[in-house]
N, C-alpha and C positions, 0 to 999 in steps of 0.2 A: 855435657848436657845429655840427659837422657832422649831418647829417641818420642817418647811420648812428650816431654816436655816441650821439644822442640815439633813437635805434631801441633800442640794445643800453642804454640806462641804462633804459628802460621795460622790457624784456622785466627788466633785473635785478630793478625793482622787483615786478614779476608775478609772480617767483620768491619774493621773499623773502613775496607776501604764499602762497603756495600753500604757501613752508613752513614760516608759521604755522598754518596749516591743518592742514595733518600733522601739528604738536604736537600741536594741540588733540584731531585724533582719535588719540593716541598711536601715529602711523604714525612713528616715530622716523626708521627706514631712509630713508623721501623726504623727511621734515625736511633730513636730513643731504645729499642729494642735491641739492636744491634750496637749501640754502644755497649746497655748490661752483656752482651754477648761474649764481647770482644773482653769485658773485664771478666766475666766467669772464665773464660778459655787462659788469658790470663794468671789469673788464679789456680786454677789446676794445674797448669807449669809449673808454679811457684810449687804447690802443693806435692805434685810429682818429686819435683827434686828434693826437697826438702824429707820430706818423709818413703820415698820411693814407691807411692799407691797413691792412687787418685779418690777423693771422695764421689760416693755417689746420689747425692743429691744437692738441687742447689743448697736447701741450708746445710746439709754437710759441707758444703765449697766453703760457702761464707763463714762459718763455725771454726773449719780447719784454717782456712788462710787468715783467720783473726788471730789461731791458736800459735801457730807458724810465725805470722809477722808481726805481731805485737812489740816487737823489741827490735825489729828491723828498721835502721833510722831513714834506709832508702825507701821502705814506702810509707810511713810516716802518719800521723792520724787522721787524716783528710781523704786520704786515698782507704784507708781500712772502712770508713764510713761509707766511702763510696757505692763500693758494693751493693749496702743492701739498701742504698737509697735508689740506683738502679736495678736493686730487682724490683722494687715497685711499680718502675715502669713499665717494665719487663711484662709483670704480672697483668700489669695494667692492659697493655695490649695483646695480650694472650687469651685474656679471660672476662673481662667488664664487659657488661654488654648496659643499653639504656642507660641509666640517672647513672650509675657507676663509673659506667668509662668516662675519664677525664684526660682529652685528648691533649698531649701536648703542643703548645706552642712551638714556633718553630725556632725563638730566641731559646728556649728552654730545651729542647731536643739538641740544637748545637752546642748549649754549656755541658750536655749531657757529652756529644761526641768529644768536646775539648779534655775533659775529666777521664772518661775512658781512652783516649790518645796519650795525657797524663800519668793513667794507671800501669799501659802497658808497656810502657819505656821506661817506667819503678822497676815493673818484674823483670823487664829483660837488664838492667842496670844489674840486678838483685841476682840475678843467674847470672851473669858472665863474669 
């Protein structure tokens, strides 16, 4: 494994533990953040190895690791989806402010951390 890849599969792992953290203090909104986080970081592992360059932006991430894993049966069409359905939320708590921001739940933040937990035991399956 490349030295970045294995950079960006630790930082996933740091993410997913930070947005267990945010469950536990029912900070839902950065649960949900850091889950997209933990699959973008993710991602770019995948992308690293796969192509030896990282994309650089998120819809580069997402565009690449569709382009990348589309035929990879370990992450499968569920988890491809995933992504950009977490950068929404992503987005969501980044940027939405008044009538816009639509906080998540806290059921809805934890299906978010279970799917991104999901996602990056695909990519580390997918790399080793």
């Amino acid at each position: 494994m490349t030295p970045e890849s294995a950079d960006c599969l630790s930082k996933a792992r740091e993410s997913l533990d930070d947005a267990i953290a945010a469950l536990s203090l029912a900070l839902a909104r950065i649960a949900a953040r850091e889950a997209y986080v933990a699959a973008f970081q993710a991602a770019q592992a995948y992308i690293f190895e796969r192509s030896g360059k990282g994309a650089k932006t998120h819809r580069g991430v997402r565009a690449e690791f569709g382009r990348l894993a589309q035929n990879d049966p370990r992450i499968g069409p569920e988890l491809m989806v995933f992504l950009g359905t977490a950068y929404k939320h992503k987005e969501n708590a980044d940027y939405a402010v008044g009538a816009a921001f639509k906080r998540p739940t806290p059921d809805e933040a934890a299906k978010l951390v279970d799917e991104a937990f999901r996602f990056v035991e695909a990519v580390e399956a997918a790399l080793s």
